[in-house]
N, C-alpha and C positions, 0 to 999 in steps of 0.2 A: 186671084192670088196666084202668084208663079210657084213654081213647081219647088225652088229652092225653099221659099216660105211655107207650104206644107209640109215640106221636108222636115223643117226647125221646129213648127208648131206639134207635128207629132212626137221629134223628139222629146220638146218639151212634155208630153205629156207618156213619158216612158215606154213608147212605142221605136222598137228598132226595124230601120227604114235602110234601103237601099237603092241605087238610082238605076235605071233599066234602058234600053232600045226601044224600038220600036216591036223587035221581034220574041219581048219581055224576059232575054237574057239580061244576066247581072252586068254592067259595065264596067263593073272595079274588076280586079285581077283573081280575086276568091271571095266569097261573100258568108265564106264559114269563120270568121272571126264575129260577125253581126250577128250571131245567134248566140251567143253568151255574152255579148255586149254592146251599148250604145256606143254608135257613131258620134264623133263630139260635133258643136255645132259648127266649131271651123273647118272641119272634115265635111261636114255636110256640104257651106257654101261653096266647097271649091268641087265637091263630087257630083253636087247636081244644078251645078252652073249650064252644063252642055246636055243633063239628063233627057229624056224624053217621056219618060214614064217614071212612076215612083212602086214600088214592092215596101210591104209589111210585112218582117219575118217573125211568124208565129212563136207559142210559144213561153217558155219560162219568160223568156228576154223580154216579152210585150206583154209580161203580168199572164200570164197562160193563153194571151189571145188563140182563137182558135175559129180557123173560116175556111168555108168552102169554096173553089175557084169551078165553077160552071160554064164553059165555053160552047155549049152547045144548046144553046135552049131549048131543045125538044125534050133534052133530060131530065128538065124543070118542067 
C-alpha cells in the first residue's frame, strides 16, 4: 500500500493524519489546524503524493487516540 493510500484509509476511519520527511517534521506549512480537524481526502492525495512518512495526530481529533513515541529502545 502507498503511503497516499494509508493516508485515505486512516482518514477514513477518523484518524487525523499528516504527511512528514524523513527527519519526521511536518511537511505542510503548520500542522496545528489537523488537531481539531480532518484533512479532506483531496487534501490528502495532493499532500502525501511526495510524503515520505505519514504522523497521527493524537487526540480529541482521532477519537482520543493516545500513543507513545519510543525512539530509544533501551527505554523499553
Amino acid at each position: 500500500m502507498i503511503l497516499v493510500d494509508a493516508a485515505i484509509t486512516l482518514l477514513n476511519n477518523r484518524f487525523s493524519v499528516i504527511p512528514c520527511g524523513p527527519d519526521k517534521k511536518c511537511s505542510l506549512n503548520s500542522w496545528k489546524p489537523f488537531q481539531s480537524e480532518l484533512m479532506t481526502v483531496a487534501a490528502a492525495r495532493k499532500c502525501f503524493a511526495n510524503a515520505e512518512r505519514l504522523a497521527i495526530i493524537g487526540g480529541a481529533v482521532s477519537g482520543n487516540l493516545e500513543c507513545l513515541d519510543l525512539d530509544d529502545p533501551e527505554t523499553y
